[in-house]
PyMOL Python script that loads the backbone (N, CA, C, O; Angstrom):
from pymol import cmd

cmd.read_pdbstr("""\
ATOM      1  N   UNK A   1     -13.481  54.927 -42.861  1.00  0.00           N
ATOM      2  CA  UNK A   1     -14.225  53.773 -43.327  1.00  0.00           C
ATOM      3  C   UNK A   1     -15.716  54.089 -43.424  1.00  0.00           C
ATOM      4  O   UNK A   1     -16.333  53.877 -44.468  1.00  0.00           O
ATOM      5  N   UNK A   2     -16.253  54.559 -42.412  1.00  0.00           N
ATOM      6  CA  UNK A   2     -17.605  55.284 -42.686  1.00  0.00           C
ATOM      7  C   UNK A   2     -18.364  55.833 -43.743  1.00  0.00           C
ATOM      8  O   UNK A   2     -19.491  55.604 -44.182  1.00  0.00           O
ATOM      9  N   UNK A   3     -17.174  56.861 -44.131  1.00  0.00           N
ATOM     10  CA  UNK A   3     -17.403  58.034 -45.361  1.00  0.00           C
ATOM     11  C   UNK A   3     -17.320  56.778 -46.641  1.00  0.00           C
ATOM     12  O   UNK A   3     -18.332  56.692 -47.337  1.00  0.00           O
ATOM     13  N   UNK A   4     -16.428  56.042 -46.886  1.00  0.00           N
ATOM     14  CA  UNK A   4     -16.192  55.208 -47.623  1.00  0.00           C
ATOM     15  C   UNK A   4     -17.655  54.668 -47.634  1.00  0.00           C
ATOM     16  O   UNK A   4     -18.279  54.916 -48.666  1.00  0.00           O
ATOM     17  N   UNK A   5     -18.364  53.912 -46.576  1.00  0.00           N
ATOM     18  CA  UNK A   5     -19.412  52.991 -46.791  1.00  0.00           C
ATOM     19  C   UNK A   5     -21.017  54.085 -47.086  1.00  0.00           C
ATOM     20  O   UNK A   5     -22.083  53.840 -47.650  1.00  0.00           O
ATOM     21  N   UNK A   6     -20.372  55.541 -46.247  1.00  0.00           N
ATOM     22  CA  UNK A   6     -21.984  56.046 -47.294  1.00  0.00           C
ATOM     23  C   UNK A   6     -21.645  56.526 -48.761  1.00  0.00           C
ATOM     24  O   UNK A   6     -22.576  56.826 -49.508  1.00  0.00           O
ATOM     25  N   UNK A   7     -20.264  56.611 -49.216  1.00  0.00           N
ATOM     26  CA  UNK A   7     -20.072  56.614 -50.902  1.00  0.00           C
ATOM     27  C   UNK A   7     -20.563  55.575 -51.696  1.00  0.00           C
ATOM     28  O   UNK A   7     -21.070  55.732 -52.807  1.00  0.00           O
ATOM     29  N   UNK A   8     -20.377  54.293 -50.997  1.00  0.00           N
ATOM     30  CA  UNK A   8     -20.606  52.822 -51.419  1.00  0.00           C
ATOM     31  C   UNK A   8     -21.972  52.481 -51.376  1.00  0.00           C
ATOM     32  O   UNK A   8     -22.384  51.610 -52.142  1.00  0.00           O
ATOM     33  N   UNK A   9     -22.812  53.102 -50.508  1.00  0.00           N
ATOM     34  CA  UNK A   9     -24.023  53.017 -50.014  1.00  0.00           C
ATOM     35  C   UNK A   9     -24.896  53.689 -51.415  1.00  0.00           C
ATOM     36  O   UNK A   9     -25.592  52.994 -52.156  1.00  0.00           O
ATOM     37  N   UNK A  10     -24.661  55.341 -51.598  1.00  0.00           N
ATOM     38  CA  UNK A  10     -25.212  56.339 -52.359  1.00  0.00           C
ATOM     39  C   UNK A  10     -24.876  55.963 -53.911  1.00  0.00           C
ATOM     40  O   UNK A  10     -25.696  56.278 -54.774  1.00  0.00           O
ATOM     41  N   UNK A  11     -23.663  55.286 -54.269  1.00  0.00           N
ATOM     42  CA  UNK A  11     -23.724  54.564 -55.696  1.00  0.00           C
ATOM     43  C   UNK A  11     -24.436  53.317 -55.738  1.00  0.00           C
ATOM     44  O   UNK A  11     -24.988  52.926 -56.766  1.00  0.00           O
ATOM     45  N   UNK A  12     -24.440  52.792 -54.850  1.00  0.00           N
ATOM     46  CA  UNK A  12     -25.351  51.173 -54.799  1.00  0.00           C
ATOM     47  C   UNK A  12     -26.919  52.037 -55.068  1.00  0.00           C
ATOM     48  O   UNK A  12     -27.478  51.736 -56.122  1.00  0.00           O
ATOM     49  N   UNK A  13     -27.484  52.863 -54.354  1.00  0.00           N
ATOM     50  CA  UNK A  13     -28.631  53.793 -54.551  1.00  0.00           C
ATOM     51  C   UNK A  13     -29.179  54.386 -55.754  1.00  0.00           C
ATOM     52  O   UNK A  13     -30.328  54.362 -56.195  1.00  0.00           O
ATOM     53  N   UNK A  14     -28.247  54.859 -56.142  1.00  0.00           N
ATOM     54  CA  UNK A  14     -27.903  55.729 -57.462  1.00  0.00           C
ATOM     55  C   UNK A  14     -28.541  57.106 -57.425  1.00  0.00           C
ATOM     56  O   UNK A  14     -28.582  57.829 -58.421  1.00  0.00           O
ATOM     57  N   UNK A  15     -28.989  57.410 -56.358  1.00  0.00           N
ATOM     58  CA  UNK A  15     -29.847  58.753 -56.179  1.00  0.00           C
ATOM     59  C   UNK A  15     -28.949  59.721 -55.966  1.00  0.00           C
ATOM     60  O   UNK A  15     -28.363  59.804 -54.887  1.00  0.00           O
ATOM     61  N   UNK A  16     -28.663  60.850 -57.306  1.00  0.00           N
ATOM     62  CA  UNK A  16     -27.741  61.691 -57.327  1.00  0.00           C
ATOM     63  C   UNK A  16     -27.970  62.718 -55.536  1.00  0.00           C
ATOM     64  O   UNK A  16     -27.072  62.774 -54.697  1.00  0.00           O
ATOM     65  N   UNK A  17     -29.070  63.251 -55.407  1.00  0.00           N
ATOM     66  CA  UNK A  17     -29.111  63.705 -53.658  1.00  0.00           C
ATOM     67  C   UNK A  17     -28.856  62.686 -52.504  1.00  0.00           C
ATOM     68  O   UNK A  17     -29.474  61.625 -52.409  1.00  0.00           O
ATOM     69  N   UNK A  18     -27.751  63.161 -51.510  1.00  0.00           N
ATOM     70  CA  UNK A  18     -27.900  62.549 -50.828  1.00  0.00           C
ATOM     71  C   UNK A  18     -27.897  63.638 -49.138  1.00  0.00           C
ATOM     72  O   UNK A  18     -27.304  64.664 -48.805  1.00  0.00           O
ATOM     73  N   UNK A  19     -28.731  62.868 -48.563  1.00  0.00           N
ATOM     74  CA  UNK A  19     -28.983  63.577 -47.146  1.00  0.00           C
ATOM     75  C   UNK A  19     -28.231  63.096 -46.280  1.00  0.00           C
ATOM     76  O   UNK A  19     -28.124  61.870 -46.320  1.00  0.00           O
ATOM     77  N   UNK A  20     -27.479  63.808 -45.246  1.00  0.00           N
ATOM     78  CA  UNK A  20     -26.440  63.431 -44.051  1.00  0.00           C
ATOM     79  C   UNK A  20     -26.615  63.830 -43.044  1.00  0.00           C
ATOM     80  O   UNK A  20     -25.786  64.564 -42.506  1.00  0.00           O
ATOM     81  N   UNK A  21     -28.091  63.370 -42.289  1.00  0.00           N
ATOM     82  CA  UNK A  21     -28.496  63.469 -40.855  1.00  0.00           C
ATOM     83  C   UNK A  21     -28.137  62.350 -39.852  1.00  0.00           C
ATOM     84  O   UNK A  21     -27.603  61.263 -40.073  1.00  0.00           O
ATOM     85  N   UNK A  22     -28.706  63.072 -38.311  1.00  0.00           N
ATOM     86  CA  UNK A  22     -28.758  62.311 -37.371  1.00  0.00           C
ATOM     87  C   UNK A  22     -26.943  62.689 -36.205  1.00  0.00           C
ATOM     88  O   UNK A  22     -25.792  63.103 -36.345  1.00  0.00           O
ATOM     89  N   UNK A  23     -27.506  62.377 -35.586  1.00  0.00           N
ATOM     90  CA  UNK A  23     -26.329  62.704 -34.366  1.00  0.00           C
ATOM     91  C   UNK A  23     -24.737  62.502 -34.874  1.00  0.00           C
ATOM     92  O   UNK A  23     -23.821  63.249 -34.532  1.00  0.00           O
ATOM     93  N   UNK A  24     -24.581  61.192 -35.871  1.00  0.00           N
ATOM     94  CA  UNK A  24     -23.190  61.164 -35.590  1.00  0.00           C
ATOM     95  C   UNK A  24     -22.936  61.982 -36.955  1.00  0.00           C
ATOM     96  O   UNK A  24     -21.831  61.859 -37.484  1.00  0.00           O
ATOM     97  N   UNK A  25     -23.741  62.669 -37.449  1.00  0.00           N
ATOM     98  CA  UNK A  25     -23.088  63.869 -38.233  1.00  0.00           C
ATOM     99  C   UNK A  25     -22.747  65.345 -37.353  1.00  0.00           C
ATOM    100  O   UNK A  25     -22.578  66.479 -37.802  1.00  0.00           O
ATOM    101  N   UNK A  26     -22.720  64.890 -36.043  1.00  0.00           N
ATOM    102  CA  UNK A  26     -22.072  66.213 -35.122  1.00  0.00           C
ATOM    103  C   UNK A  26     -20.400  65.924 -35.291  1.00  0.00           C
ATOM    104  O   UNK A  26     -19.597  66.565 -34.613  1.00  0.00           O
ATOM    105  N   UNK A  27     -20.065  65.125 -36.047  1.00  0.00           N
ATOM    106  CA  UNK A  27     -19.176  64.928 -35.586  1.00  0.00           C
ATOM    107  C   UNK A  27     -18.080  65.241 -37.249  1.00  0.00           C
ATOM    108  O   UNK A  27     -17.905  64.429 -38.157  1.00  0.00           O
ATOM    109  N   UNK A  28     -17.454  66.848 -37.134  1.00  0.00           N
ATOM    110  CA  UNK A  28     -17.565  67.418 -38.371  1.00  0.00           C
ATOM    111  C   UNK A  28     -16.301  66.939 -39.227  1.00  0.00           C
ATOM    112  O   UNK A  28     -15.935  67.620 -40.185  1.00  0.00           O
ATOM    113  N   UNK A  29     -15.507  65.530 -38.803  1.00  0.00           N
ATOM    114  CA  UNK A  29     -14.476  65.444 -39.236  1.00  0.00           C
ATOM    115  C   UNK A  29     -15.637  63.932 -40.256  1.00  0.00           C
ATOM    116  O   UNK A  29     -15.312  63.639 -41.407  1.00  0.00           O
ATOM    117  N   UNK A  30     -16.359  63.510 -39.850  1.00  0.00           N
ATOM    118  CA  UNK A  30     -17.055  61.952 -40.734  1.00  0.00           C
ATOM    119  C   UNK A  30     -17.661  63.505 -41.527  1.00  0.00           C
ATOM    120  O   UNK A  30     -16.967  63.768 -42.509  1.00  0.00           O
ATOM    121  N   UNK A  31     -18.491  64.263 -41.344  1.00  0.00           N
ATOM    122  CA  UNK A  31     -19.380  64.865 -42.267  1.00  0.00           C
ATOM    123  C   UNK A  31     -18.546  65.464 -43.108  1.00  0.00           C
ATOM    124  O   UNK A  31     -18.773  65.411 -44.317  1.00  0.00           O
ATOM    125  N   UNK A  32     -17.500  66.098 -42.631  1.00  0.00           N
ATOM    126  CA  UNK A  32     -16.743  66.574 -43.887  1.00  0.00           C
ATOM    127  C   UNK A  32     -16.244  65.437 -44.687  1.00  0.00           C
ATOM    128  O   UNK A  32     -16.328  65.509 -45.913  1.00  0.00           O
ATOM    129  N   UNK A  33     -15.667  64.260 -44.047  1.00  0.00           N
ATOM    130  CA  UNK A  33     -15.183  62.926 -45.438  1.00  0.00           C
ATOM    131  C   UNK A  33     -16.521  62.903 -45.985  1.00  0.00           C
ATOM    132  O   UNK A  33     -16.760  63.351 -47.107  1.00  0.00           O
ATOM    133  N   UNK A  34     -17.467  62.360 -45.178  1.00  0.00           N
ATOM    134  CA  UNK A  34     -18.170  61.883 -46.474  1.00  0.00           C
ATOM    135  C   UNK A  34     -18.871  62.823 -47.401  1.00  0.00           C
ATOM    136  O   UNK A  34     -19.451  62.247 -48.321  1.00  0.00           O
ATOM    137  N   UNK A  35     -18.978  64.352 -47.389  1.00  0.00           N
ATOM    138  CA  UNK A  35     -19.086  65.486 -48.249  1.00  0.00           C
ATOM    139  C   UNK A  35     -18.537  65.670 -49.132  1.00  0.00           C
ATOM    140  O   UNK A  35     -18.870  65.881 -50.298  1.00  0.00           O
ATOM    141  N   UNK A  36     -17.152  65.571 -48.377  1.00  0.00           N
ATOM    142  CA  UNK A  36     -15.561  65.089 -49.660  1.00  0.00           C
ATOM    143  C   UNK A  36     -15.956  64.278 -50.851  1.00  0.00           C
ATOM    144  O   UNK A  36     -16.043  64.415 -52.071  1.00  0.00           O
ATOM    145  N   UNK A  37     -16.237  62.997 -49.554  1.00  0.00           N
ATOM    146  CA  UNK A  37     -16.261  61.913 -50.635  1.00  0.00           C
ATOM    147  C   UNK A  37     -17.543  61.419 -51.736  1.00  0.00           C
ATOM    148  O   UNK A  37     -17.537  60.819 -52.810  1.00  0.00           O
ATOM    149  N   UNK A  38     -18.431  61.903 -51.019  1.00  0.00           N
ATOM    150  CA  UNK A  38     -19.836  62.351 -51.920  1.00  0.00           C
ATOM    151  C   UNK A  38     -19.387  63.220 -53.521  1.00  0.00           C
ATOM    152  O   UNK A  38     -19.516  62.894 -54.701  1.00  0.00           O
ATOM    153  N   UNK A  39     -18.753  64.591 -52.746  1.00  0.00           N
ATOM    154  CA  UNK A  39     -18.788  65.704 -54.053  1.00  0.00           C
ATOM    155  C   UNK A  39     -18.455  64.567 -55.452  1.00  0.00           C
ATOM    156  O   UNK A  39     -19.182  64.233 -56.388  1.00  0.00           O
ATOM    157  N   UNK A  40     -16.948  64.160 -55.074  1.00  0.00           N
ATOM    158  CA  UNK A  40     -15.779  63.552 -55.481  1.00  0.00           C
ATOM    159  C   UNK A  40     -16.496  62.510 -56.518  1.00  0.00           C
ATOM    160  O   UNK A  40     -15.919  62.274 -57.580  1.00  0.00           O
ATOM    161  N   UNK A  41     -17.482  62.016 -56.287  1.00  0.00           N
ATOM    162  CA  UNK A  41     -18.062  60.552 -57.165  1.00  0.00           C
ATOM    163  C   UNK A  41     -19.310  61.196 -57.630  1.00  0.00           C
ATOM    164  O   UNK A  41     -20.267  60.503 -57.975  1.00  0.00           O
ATOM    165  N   UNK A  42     -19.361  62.933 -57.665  1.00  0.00           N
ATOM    166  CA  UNK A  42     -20.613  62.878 -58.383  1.00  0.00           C
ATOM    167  C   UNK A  42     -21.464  63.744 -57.905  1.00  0.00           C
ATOM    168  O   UNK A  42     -21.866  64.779 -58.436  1.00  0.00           O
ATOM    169  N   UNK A  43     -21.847  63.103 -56.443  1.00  0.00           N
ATOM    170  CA  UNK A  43     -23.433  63.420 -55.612  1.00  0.00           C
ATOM    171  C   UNK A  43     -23.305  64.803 -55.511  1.00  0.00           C
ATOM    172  O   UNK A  43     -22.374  65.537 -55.843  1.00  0.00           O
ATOM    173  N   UNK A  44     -24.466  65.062 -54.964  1.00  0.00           N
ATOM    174  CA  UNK A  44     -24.852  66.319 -54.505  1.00  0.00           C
ATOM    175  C   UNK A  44     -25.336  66.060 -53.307  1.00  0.00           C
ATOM    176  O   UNK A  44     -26.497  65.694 -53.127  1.00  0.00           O
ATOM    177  N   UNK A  45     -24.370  66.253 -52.266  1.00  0.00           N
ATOM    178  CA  UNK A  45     -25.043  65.899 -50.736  1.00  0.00           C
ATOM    179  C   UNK A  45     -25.158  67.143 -49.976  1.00  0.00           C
ATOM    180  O   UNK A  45     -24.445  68.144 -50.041  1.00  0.00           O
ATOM    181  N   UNK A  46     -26.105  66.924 -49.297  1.00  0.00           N
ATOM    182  CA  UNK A  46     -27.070  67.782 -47.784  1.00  0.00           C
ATOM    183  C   UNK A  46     -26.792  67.856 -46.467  1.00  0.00           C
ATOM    184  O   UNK A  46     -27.385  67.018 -45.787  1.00  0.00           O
ATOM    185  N   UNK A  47     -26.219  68.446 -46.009  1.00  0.00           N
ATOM    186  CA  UNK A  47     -26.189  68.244 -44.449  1.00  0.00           C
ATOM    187  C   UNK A  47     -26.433  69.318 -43.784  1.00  0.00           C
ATOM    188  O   UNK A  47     -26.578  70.353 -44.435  1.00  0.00           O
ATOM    189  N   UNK A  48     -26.541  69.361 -42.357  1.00  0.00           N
ATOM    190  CA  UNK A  48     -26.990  70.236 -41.135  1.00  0.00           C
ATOM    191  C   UNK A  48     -25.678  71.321 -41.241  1.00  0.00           C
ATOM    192  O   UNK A  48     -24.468  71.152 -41.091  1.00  0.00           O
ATOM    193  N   UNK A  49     -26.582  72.626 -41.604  1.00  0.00           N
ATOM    194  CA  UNK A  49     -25.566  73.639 -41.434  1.00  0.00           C
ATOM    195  C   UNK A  49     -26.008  75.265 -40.383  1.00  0.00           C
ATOM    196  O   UNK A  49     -25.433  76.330 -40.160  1.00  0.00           O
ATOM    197  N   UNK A  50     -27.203  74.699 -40.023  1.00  0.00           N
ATOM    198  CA  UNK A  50     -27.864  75.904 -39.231  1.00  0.00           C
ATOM    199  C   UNK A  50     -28.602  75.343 -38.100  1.00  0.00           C
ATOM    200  O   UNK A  50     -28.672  75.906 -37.007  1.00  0.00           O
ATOM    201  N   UNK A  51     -29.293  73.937 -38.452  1.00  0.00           N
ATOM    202  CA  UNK A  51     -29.759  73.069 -37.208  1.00  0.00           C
ATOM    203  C   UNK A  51     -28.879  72.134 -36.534  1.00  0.00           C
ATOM    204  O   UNK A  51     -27.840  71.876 -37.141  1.00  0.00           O
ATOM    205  N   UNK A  52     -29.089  71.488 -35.254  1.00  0.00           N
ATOM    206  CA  UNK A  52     -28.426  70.116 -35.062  1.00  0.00           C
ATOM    207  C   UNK A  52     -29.334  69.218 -35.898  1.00  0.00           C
ATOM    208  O   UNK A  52     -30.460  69.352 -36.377  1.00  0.00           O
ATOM    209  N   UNK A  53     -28.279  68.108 -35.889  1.00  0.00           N
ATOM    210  CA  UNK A  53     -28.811  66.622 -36.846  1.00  0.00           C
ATOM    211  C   UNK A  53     -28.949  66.154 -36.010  1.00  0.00           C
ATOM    212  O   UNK A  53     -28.822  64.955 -36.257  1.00  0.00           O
ATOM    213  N   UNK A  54     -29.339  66.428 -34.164  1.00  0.00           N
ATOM    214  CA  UNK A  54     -29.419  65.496 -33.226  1.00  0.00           C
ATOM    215  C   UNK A  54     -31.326  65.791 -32.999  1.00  0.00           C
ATOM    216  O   UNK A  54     -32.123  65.931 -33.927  1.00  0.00           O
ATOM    217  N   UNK A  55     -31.625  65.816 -31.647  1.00  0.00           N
ATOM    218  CA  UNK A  55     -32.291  66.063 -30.916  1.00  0.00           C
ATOM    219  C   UNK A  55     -33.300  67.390 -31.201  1.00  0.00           C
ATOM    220  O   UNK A  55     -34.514  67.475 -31.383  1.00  0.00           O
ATOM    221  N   UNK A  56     -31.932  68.632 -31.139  1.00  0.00           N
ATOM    222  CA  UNK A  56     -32.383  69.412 -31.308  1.00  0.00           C
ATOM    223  C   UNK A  56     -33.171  70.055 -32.847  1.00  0.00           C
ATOM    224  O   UNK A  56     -34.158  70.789 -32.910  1.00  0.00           O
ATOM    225  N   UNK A  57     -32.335  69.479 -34.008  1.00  0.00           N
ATOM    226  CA  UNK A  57     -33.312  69.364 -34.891  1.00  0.00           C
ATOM    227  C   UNK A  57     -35.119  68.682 -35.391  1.00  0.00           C
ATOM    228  O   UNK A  57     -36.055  68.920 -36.154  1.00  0.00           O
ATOM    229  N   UNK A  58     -34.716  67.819 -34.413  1.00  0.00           N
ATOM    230  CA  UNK A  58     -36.181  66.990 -34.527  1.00  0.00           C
ATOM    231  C   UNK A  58     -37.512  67.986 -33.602  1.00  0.00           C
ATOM    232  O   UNK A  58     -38.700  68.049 -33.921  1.00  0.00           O
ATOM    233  N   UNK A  59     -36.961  68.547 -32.634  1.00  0.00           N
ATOM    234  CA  UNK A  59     -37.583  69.512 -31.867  1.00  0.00           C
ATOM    235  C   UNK A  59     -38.126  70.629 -32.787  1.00  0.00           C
ATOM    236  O   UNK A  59     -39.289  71.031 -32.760  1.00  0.00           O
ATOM    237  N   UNK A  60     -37.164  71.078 -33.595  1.00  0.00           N
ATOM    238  CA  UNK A  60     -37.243  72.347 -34.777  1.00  0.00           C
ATOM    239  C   UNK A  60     -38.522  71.788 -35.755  1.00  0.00           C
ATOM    240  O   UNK A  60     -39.598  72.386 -35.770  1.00  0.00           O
ATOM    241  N   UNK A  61     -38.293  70.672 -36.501  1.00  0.00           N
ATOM    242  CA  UNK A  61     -38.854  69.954 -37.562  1.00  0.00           C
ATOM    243  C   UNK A  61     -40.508  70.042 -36.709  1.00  0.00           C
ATOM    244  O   UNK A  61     -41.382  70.759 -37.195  1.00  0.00           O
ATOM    245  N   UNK A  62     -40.844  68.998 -35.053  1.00  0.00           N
ATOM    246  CA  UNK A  62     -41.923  69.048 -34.519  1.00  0.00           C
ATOM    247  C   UNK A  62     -42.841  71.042 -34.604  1.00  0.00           C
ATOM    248  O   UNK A  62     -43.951  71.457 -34.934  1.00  0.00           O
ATOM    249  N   UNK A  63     -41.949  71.481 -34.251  1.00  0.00           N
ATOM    250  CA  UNK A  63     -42.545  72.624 -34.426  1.00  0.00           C
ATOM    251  C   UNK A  63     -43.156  73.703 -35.177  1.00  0.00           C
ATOM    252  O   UNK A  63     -43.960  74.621 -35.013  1.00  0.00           O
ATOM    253  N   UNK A  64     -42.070  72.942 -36.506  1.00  0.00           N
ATOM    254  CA  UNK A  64     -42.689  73.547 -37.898  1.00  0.00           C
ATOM    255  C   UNK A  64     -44.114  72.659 -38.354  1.00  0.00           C
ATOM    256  O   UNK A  64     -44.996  73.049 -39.119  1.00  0.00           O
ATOM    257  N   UNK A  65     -44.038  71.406 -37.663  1.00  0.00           N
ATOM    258  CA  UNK A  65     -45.119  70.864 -38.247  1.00  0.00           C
ATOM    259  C   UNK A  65     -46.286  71.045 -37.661  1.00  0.00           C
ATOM    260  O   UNK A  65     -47.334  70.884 -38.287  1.00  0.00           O
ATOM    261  N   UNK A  66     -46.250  71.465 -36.164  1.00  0.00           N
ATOM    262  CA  UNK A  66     -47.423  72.296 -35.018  1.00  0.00           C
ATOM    263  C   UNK A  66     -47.718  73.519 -36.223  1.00  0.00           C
ATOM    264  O   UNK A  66     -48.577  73.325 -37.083  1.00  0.00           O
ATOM    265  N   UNK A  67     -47.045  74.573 -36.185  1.00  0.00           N
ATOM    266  CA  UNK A  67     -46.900  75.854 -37.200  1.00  0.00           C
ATOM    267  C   UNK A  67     -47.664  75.621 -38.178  1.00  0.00           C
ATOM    268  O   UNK A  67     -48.488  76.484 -38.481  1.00  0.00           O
ATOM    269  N   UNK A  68     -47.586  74.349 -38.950  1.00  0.00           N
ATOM    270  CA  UNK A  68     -48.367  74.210 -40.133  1.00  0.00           C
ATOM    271  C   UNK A  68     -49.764  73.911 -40.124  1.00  0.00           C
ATOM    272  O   UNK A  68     -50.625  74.276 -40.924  1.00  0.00           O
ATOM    273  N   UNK A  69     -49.883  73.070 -38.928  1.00  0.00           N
ATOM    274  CA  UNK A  69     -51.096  72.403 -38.876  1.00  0.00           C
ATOM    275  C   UNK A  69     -51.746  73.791 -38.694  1.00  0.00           C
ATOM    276  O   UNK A  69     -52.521  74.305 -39.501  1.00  0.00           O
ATOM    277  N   UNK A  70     -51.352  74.304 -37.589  1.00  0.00           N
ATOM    278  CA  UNK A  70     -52.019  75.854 -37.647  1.00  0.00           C
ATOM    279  C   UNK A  70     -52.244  76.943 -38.119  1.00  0.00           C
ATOM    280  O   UNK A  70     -53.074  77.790 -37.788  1.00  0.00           O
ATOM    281  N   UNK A  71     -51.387  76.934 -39.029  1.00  0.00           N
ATOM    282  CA  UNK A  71     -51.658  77.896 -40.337  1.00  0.00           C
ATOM    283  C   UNK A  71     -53.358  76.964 -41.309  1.00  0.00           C
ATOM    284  O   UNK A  71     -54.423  77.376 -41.770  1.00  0.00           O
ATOM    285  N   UNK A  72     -52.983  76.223 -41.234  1.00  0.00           N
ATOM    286  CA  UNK A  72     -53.923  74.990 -42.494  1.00  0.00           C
ATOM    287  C   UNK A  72     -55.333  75.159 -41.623  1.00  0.00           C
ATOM    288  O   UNK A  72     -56.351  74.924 -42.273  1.00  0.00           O
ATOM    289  N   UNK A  73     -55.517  75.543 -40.213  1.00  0.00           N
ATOM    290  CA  UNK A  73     -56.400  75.508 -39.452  1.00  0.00           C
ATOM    291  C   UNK A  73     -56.933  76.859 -39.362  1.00  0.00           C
ATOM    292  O   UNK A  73     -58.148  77.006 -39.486  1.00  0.00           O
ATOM    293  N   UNK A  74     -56.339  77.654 -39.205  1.00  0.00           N
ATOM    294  CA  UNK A  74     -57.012  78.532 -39.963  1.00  0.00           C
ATOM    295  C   UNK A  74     -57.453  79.414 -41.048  1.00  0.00           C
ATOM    296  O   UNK A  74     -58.348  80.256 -40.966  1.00  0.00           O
ATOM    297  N   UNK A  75     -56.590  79.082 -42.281  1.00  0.00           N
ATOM    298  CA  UNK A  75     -56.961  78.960 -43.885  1.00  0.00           C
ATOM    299  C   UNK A  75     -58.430  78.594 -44.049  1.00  0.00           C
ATOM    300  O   UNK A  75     -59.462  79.085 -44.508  1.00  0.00           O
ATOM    301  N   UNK A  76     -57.906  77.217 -43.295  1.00  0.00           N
ATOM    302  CA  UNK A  76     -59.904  76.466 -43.687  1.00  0.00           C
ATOM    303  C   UNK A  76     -60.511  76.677 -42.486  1.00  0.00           C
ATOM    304  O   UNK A  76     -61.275  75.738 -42.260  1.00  0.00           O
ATOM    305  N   UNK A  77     -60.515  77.580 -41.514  1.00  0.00           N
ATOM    306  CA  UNK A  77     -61.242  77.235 -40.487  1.00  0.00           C
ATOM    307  C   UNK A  77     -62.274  76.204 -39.907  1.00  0.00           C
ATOM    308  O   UNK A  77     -63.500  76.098 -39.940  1.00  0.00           O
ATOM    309  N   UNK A  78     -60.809  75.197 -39.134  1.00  0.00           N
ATOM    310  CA  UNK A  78     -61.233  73.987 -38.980  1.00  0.00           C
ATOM    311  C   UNK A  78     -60.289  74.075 -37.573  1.00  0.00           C
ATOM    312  O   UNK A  78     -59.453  74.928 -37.273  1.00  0.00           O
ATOM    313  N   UNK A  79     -60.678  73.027 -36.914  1.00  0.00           N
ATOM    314  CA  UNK A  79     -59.600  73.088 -35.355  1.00  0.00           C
ATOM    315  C   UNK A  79     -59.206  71.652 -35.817  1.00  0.00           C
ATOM    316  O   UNK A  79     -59.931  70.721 -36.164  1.00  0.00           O
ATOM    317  N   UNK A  80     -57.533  71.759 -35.700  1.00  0.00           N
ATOM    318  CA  UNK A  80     -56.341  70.701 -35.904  1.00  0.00           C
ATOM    319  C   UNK A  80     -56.455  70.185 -34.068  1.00  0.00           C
ATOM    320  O   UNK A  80     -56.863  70.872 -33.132  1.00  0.00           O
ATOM    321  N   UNK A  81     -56.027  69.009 -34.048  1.00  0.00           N
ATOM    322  CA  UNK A  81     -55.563  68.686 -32.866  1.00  0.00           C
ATOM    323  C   UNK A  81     -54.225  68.459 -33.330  1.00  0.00           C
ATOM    324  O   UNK A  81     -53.819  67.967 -34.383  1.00  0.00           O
ATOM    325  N   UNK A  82     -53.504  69.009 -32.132  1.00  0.00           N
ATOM    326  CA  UNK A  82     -51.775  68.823 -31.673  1.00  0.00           C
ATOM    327  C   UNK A  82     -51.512  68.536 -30.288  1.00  0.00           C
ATOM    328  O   UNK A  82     -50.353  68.394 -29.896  1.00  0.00           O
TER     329      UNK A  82
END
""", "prot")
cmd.dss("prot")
cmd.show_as("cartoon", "prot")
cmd.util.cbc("prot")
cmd.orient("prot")
């Protein structure tokens, strides 16, 4: 029923990409339906295949964005606060 309501969700949308984060995509039997059921009507959907969609991805994401600020900080030599 899930997979069903983000198919129902992503045509109500109409945005051919669709993204499939967050924790209860650990759970690879909903991510595979609704991938299924995504392909199946069209979409082109995204999901976690090297990070978690939990916790531990958001940790990854914080760090790339520390990384950046600090690259950008010293390009322009300027001091970022983080």
């Amino acid at each position: 029923m899930l997979a069903e309501i983000v198919r129902l969700m992503a045509l109500r949308i109409g945005e051919p990409k669709v993204v499939l984060t967050g924790g209860c995509f650990q759970n690879g039997y909903l991510t595979e339906a609704c991938v299924g059921r995504l392909l199946d009507s069209g979409f082109l959907p995204y999901w976690h295949q090297r990070v978690p969609p939990n916790d531990g991805g958001i940790s990854l994401g914080q760090a790339v964005a520390v990384a950046t600020a600090l690259r950008r900080e010293a390009v322009e030599g300027r001091m970022v606060s983080v």
